[in-house]
C-alpha positions as CSV (number, residue, x, y, z in Angstrom):
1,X,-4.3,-19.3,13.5
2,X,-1.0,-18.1,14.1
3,X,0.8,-15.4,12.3
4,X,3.7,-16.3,9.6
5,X,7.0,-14.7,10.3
6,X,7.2,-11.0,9.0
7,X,10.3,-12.0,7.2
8,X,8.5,-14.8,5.9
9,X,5.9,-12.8,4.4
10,X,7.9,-10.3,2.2
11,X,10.3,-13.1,1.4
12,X,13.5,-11.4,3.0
13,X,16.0,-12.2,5.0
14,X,16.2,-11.4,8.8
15,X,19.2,-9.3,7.6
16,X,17.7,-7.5,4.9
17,X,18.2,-3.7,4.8
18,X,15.7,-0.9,4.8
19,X,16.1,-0.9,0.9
20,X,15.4,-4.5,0.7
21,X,12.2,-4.6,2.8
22,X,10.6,-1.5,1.1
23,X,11.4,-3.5,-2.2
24,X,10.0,-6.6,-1.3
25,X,6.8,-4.4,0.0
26,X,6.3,-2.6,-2.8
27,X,6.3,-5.6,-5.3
28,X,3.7,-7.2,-2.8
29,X,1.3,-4.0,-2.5
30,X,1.2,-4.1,-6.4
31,X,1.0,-7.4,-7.0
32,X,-2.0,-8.6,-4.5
33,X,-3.4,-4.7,-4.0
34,X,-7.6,-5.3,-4.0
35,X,-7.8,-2.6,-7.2
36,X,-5.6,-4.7,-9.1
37,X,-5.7,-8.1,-8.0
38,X,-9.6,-9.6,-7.9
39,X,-8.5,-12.9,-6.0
40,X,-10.4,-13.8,-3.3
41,X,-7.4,-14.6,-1.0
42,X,-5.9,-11.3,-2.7
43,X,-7.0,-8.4,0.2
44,X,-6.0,-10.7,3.2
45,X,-2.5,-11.1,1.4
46,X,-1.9,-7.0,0.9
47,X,-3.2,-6.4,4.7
48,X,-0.2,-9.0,5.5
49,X,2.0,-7.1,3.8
50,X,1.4,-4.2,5.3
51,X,1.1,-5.3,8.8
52,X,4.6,-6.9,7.8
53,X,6.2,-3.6,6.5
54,X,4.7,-1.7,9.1
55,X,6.6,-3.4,12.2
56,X,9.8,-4.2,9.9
57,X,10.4,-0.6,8.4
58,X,10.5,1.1,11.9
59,X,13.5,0.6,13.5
60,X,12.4,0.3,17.2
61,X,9.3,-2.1,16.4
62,X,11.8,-4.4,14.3
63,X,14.2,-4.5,17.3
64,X,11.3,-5.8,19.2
65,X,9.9,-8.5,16.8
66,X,13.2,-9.8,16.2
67,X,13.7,-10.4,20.4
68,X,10.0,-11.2,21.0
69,X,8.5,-12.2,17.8
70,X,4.7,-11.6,17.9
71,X,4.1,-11.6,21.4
72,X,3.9,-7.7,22.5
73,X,6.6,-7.6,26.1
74,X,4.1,-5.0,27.5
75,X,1.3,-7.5,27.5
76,X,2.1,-9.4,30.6
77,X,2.8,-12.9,30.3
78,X,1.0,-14.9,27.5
79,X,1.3,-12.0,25.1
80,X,-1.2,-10.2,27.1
81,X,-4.5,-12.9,27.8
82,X,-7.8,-11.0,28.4
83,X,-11.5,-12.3,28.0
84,X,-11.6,-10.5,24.8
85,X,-9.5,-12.1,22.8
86,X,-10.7,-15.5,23.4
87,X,-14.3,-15.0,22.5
88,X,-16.9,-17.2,25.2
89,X,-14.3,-16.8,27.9
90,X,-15.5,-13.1,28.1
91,X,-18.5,-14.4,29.3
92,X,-17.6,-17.1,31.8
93,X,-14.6,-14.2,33.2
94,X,-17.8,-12.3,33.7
95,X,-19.9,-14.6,35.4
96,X,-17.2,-15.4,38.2
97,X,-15.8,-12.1,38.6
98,X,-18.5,-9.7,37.8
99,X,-16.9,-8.2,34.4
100,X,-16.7,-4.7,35.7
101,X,-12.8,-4.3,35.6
102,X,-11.1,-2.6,32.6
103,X,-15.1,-1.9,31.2
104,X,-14.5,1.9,29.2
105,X,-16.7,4.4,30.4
106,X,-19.6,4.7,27.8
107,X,-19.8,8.9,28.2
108,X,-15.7,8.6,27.7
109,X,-14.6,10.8,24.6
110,X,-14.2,8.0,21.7
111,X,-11.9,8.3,18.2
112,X,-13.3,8.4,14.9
113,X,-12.8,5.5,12.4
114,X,-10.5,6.3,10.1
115,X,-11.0,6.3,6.2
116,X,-9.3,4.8,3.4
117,X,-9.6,6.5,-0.5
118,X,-7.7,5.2,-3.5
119,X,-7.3,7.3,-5.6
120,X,-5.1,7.0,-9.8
121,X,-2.8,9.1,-10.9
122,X,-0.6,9.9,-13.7
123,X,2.9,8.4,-14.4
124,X,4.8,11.5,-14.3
125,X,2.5,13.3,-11.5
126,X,3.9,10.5,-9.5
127,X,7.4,11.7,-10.2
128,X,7.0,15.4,-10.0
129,X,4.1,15.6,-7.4
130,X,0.5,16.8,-7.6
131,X,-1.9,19.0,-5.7
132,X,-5.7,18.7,-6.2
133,X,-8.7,18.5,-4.0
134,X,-11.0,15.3,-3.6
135,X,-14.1,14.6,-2.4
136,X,-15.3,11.7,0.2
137,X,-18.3,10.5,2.2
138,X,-17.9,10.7,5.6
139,X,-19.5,10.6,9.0
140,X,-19.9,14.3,10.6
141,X,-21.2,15.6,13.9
142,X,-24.4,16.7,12.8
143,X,-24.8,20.2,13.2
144,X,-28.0,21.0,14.4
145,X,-27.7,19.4,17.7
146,X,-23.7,19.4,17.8
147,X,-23.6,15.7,18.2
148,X,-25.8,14.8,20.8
149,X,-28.4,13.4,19.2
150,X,-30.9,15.4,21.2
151,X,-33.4,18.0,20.0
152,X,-31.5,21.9,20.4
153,X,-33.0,22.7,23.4
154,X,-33.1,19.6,25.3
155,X,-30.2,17.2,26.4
156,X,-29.9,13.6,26.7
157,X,-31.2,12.4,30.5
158,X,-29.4,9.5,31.8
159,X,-30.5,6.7,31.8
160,X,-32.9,5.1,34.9
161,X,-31.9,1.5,34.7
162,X,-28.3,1.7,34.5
163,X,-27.7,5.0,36.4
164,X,-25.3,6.6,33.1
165,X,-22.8,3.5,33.5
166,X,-24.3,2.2,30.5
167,X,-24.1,-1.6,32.1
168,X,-26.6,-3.7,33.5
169,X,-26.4,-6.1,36.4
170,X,-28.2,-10.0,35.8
171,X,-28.3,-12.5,38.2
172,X,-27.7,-16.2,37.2
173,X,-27.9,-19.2,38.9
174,X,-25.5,-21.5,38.4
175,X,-23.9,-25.4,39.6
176,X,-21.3,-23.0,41.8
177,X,-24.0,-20.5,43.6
178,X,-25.5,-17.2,42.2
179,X,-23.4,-15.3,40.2
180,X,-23.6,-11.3,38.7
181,X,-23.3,-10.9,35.1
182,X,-22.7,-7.5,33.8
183,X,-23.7,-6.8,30.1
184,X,-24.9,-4.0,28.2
185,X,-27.5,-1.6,29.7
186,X,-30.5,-3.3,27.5
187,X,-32.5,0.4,27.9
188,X,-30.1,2.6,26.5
189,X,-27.8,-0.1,24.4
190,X,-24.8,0.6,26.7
191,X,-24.9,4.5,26.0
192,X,-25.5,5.8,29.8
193,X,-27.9,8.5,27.6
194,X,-31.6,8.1,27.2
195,X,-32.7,10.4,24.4
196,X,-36.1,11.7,24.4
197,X,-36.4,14.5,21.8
198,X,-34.6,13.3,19.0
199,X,-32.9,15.9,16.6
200,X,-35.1,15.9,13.5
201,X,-31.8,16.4,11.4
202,X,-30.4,12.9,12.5
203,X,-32.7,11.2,14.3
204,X,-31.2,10.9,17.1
205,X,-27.8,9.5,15.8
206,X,-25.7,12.5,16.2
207,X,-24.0,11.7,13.2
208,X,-24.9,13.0,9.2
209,X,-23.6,11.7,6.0
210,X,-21.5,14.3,4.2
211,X,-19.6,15.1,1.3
212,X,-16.3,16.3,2.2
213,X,-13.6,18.3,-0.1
214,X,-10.5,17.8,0.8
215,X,-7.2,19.4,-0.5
216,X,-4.4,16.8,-1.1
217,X,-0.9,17.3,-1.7
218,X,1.1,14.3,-3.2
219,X,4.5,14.6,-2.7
220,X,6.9,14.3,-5.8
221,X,8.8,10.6,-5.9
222,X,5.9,8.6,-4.6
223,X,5.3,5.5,-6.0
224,X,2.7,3.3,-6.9
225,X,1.0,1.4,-3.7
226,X,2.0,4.2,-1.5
227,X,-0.2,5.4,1.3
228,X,-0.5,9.5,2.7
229,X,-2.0,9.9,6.1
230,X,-3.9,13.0,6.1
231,X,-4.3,13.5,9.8
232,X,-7.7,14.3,11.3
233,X,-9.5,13.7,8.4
234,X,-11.4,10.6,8.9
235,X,-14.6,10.5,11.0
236,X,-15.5,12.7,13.4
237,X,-15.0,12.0,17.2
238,X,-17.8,10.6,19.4
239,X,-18.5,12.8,22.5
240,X,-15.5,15.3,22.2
241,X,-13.6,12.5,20.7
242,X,-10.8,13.5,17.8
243,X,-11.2,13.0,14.2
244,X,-9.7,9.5,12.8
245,X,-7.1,9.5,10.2
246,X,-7.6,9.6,6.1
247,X,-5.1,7.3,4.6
248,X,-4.9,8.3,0.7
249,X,-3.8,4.7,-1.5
250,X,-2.2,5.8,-4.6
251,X,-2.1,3.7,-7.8
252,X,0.0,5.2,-10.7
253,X,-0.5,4.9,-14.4
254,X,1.7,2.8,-16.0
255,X,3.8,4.9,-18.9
256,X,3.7,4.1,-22.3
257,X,7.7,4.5,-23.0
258,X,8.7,4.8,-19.4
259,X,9.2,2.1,-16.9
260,X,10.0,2.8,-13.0
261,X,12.2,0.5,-10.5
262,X,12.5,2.6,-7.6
263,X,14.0,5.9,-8.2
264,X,16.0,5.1,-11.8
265,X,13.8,4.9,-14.6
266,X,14.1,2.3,-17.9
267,X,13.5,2.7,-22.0
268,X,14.4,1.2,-24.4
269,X,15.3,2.8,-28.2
270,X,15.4,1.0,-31.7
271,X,18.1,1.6,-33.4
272,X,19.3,0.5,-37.2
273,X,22.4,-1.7,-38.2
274,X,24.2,0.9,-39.1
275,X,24.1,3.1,-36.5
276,X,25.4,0.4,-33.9
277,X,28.0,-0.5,-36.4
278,X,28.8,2.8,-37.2
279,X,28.3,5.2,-34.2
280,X,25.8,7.7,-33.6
281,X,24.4,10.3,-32.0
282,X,20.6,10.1,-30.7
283,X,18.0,12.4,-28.9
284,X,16.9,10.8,-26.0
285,X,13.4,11.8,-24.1
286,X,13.5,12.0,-20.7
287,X,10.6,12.9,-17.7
288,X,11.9,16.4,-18.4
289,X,13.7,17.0,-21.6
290,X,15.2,15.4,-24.7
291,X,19.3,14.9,-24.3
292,X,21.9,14.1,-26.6
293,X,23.5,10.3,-26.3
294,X,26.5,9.3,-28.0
295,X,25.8,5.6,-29.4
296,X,30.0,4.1,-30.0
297,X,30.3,2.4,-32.6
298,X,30.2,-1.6,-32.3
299,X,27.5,-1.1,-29.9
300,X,26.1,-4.8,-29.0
301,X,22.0,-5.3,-29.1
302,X,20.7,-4.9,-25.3
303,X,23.5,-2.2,-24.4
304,X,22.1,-0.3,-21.5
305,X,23.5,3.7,-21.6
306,X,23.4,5.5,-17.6
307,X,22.3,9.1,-17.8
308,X,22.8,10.3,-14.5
309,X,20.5,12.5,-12.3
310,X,17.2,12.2,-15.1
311,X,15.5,9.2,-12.9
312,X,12.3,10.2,-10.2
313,X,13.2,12.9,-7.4
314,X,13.7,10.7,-4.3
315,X,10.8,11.0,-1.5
316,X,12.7,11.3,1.4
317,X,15.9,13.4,0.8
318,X,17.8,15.2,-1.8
319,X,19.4,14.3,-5.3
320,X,17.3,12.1,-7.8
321,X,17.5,8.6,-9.5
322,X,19.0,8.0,-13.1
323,X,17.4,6.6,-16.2
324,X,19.0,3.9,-18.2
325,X,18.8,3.5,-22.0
326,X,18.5,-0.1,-23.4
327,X,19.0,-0.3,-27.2
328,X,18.2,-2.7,-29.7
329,X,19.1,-3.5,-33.0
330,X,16.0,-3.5,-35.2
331,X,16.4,-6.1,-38.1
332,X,15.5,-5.0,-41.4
333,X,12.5,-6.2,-43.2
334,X,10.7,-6.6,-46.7
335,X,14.0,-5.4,-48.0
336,X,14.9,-5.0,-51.7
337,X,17.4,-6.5,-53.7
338,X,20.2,-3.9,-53.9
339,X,19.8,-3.6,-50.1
340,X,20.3,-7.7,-49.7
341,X,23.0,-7.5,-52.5
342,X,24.6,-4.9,-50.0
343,X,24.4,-6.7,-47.3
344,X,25.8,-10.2,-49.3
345,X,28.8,-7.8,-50.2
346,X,29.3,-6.7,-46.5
347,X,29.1,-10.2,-45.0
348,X,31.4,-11.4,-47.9
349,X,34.2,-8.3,-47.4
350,X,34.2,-9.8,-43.9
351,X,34.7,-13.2,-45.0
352,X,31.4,-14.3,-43.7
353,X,29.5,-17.7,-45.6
354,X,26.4,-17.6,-44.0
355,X,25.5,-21.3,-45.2
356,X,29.1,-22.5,-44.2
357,X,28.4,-20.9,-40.3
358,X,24.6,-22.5,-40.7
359,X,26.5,-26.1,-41.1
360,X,28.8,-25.5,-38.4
361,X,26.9,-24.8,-35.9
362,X,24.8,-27.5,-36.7
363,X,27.4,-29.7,-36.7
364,X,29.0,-28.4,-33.0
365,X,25.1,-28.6,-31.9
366,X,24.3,-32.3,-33.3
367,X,28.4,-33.5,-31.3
368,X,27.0,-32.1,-28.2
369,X,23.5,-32.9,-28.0
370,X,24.7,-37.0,-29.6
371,X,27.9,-37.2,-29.0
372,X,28.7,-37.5,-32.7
């Protein structure tokens, strides 16, 4: 199956700035992330974003997927054909032309895997950052034979039937003559190494299970979906190999006063009749401090107020975003008489009927929805 368009995926345009595409990954990494989103289709859709974001927020690998697209330049023609990537013909590449160029070397220093750990944090250890130590399984080296697998002492000999290359040579007879097929060394499973004295602390793998504590420093500004690569830390390397990567998922808590969008943060205040009507002045929280803000009077219901500089620190750079204040008027209820008798003397100093409004609005309603 073919690969949508990258643009197509986060839903941007082929213009869309930086900004634009980490917005539009963001929103996808929440929405479809595996923790969040139980879906069975939900996990392919968050590695698509990803794989989207990764080529599209890089600068020299957009420039190269908006000349070529999905076919890598440095492939060779056909986006780069090999047996591999077309299943049996592996195989029938093998049986005409022996299958021995390009094989890797099975005593060749190999990478570790790398790891993945979500971890949940707080709303405002997001903003302001966070350092703490966690703890993952991982794959080690096992140290009582360093990784070899063999019994201290004694080292792996190589193997008899495949002379260390780890392949194994089958002859087939076939409609076009014989033919060499090289597959996996069936003695020593393609390892070149036959051990015969197994470490007692591995069995022979090499490898151990561990429990590894590792400290973590989350930088202040990140958001929710974001990933830290904490280099080296995966699994360890395979005959001298390095260490694969740990990438850290982070998944914030959402705030019970505080929303985010970016780097500015939103609230949103009650306030009373009078003091839109009137004027006042308020004590507003922030993610730091409470601050005086100056309501004018006559201040409509959904009024957003900017305070500059109190939004989230931003991640990459200096200066940080700025919250905005929504208010909203808060209409009395279960009120008592002297307060509606007020109130009937306030609408009626302003000249306000409320039943003669009530029928004319009706009546502009019923002349455009009838024509009457």
């Amino acid at each position: 199956m073919s690969k949508r368009d990258y643009y197509e995926v986060l839903g941007v345009s082929k213009d869309a700035s930086p900004e634009e595409l980490k917005k539009a990954y963001r929103k996808l990494a929440r929405q479809y992330h595996p923790d969040v989103n139980k879906a069975s289709d939900a996990e392919d859709k968050f590695k698509e974003a990803k794989e989207a974001y990764d080529v599209l927020g890089d600068d020299q690998k957009r420039a190269t997927y908006d000349q070529y697209g999905h076919v890598d330049p440095n492939q060779g023609m056909g986006g780069g054909f090999n047996g591999g990537d077309f299943g049996g013909f592996g195989d029938i590449f093998d049986m005409f032309f022996g299958g021995g160029g390009g094989r890797r070397n099975p005593n060749a220093p190999q990478r570790g895997n790398d790891l993945q750990y979500t971890m949940t944090i707080e709303f405002k250890e997001a903003v302001f950052g966070k350092e703490l130590d966690i703890t993952i399984p991982r794959t080690e080296n096992c140290d009582t034979c360093s990784g070899s697998g063999a019994k201290p002492g004694t080292k792996p000999d190589t193997c008899s039937v495949c002379h260390g290359t780890g392949q194994q040579e089958v002859a087939q007879n076939t409609p076009f003559g014989r033919v060499v097929n090289r597959r996996a060394c069936s003695a020593c499973g393609g390892a070149g190494k036959i051990i015969k004295h197994k470490c007692t602390n591995c069995n022979g793998a090499g490898k151990v299970k561990k429990q590894r504590t590792i400290h973590i420093k989350i930088p202040a500004g990140v958001d929710d979906g974001a990933q830290l690569r904490v280099s080296g830390e995966g699994e360890s390397g395979t005959r001298g190999g390095p260490s694969g990567d740990l990438y850290v998922v982070i998944r914030v808590k959402s705030h019970e006063f505080f929303e985010r969008e970016g780097d500015d943060i939103y609230c949103e205040v009650p306030l009373t009749f009078a003091q839109v009507a009137l004027g006042d002045e308020i004590e507003i929280p922030t993610l730091t401090e409470k601050v005086k803000l100056k309501i004018p009077a006559g201040t409509q219901t959904g009024t957003y107020f900017r305070l500059k500089g109190k939004g989230v620190p931003h991640l990459r750079g200096y200066g940080q975003g700025d919250q905005h204040v929504k208010v909203t008027v808060v209409t009395p209820t279960n009120m008592t008489d002297e307060q509606k008798s007020l109130l009937r003397q306030l609408a009626s100093l302003n000249g306000e009927n409320t039943h003669e409004q009530q029928g004319s609005m009706f009546a502009r309603f019923k002349k455009a929805l009838f024509g009457e």
